[in-house]
N, C-alpha and C positions, 0 to 999 in steps of 0.2 A: 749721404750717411745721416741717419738720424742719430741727433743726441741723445733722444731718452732713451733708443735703444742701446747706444755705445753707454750710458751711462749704467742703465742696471745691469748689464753684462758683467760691467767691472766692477759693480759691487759685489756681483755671484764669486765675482775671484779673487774678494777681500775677504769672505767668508771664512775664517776661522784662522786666520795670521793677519787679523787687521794689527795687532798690537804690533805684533814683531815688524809689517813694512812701514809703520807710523815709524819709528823710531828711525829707519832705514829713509824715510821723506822726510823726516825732519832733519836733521842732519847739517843740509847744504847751508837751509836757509838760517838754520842755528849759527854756523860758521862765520854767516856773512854780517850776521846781525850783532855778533860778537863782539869783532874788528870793527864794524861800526860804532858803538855803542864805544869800544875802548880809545878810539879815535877823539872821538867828542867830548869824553873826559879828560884828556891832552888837553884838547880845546878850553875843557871848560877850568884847569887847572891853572891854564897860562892867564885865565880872566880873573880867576881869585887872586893871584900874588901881583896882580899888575902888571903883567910882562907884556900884555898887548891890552889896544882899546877894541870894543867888536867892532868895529869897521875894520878893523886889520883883516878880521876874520874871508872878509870877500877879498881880499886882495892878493892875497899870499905871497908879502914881503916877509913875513916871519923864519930864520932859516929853522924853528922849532915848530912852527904850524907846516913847509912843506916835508920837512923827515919825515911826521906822525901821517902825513899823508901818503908818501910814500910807503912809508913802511907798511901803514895797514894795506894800502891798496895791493903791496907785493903776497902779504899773508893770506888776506881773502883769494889772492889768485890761487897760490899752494894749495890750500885748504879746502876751498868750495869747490873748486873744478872736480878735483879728483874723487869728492864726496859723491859729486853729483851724475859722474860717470859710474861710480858704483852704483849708485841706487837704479840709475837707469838698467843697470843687468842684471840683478835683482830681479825686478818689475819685469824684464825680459824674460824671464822664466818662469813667469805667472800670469803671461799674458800672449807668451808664443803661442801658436798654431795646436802646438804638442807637449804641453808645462811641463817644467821637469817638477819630478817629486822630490827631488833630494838634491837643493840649491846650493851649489859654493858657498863657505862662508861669506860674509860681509868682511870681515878685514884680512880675509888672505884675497879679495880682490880687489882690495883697498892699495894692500900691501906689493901688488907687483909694479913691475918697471913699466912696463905698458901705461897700466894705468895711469901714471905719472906722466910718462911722454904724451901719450895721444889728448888726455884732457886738456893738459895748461898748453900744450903745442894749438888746440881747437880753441881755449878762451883767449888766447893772444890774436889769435885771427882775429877773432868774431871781436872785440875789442877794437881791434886796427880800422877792421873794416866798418868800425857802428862809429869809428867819429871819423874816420873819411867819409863816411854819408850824414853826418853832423854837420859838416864844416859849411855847406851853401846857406843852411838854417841859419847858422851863427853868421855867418858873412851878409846875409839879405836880413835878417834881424837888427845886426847892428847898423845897416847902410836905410833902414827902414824908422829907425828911434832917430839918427840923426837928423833924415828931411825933415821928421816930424818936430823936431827941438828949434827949428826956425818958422821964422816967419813963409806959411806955406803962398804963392803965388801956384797960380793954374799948371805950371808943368812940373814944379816940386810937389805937389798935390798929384798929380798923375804919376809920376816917381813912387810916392812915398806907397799909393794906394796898390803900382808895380809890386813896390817889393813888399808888403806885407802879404802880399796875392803869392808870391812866390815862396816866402818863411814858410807859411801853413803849408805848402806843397812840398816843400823839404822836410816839413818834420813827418807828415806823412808817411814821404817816402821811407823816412828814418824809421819810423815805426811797425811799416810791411817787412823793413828788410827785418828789426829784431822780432819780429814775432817769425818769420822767416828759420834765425837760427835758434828758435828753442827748440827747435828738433836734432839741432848737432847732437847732445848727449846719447841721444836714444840712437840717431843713425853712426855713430862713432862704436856702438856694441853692436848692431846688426849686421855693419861692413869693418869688420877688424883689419881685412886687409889694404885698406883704402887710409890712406894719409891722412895726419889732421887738415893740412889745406886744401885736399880735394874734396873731404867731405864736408867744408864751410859751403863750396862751393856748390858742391849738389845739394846741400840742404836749399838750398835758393831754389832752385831748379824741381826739387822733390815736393817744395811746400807752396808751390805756384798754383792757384786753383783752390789752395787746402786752408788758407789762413782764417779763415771764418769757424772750422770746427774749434781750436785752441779759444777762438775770441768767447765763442757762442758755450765753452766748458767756463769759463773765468767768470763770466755774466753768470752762470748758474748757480759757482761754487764763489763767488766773491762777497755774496752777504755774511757767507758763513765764517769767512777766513779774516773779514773785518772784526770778527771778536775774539780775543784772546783763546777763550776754552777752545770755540769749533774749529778756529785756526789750523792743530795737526790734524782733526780728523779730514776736513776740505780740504787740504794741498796734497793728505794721501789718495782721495779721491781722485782727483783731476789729475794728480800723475801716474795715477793709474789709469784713468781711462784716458788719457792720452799715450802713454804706451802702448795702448790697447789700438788704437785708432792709427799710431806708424805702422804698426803691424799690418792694418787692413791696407794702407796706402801701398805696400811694399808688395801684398796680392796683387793690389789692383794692377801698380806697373808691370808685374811678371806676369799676368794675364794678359796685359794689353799688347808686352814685349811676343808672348806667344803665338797670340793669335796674328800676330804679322810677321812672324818668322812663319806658320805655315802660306799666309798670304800668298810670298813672295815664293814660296814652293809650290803651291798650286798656278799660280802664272807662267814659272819656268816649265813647268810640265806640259802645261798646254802648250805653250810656243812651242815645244820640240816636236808636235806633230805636224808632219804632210796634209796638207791642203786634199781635199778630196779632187779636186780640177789637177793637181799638179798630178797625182797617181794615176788617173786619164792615161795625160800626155805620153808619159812612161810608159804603159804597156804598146799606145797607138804605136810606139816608137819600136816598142820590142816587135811586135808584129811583121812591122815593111822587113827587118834586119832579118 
């Protein structure tokens, strides 16, 4: 797939409602950036009156620094998921096969129970599953600063250089797998009937071979989103023409699913004919009888 094609494609179908899905991409990332930002002035309120030193900060003996952590981390869950499950069908109906002309609102598909279940049911996973593929980084990370903190000899030196070898390999991994689930949102509105945990699941499976288009839209649209102004235009961009590009991936498997279901029907067809030797034998047979 080419980018520069995927890309001016999906600006022909920002063409005259860039205003109205800017505000519909902006949304998520407003959400998250919210609970962030109100999190931090917790933080930064506990430093004015003296309630903690910032080294507390890294530690979280605070039972007032981990509440404001929980708590926003619960809010951003509510809040973003469900945002960003909307936006992705939105963006599905201007970037389907066959657009529709006259799009469901945005807050009566905000507004239903679905939405709610299937989203924070899909960012619980993807959560679960992004620091269960965390934990070896973190584990070879810290067994990796420790050899380093002594005095290295030749096989704590072969250790250490182990497990720094292995960190970088874990965070890797870590990183294929999240770029992996940034397709949950969009494949959670194209398979409705498909559960949040199976569709965590096939998002792995879906986005195998495919992670380089997401990387190769980010590098494009990442100068732009580094500034303030270009920021909403570049995140509607690239989530648009990343809608745009699940869509073609969801061809390509139905096509490839196709063309091997007739496979498998032109094979059985053949097999079920008589050998031309064998139709011989049978009549030689009818004959003598």
């Amino acid at each position: 797939m080419k980018i520069s094609e995927l890309i001016r494609y999906s600006r022909g179908l920002l063409s005259g409602r860039r205003a109205r899905t800017m505000m519909i991409c902006i949304l998520p990332l407003g959400a998250e950036l919210f609970f962030r930002f109100a999190e931090a002035a917790v933080y930064s309120l506990l430093l004015y009156f003296g309630s903690m030193e910032p080294i507390m900060l890294f530690g979280g003996d605070s039972p007032v620094q981990l509440s404001a952590s929980a708590a926003s981390g619960i809010l951003r869950l509510l809040t973003a998921a469900p945002l960003m499950y909307a936006a992705a069908y939105r963006l599905y109906g201007m970037t389907a096969e066959v657009p529709q002309k006259r799009c469901e609102s945005f807050s009566r598909i905000l507004l239903r129970k679905c939405t709610f279940k299937r989203s924070i049911s899909a960012a619980m996973w993807t959560k679960a599953a992004g620091l269960l593929a965390l934990s070896p980084a973190v584990f070879f990370g810290t067994a990796a600063y420790g050899l380093m903190g002594e005095r290295l000899g030749p096989s704590e030196a072969f250790l250490a250089a182990n497990a720094v070898f292995l960190t970088g390999v874990s965070v890797l991994m870590w990183l294929s797998l999240k770029v992996s689930f940034s397709a949950v949102p969009y494949l959670l509105v194209r398979f409705p009937k498909l559960t949040a945990f199976r569709t965590v699941l096939y998002s792995v499976r879906f986005m195998k071979g495919r992670k380089r288009v997401p990387l190769k839209l980010l590098a494009v649209y990442l100068p732009q989103m580094l500034t303030i102004i270009g920021l909403p235009y570049a995140l509607t961009k690239l989530m648009t023409a990343f809608s745009l590009s699940i869509d073609i991936f969801i061809k390509e498997d139905e096509y490839l699913e196709t063309d091997r279901a007739f496979g498998r029907h032109r094979r059985s067809n053949n097999s079920g004919k008589i050998p031309f030797r064998k139709k011989r034998r049978i009549k030689a047979a009818a004959d003598k009888a």
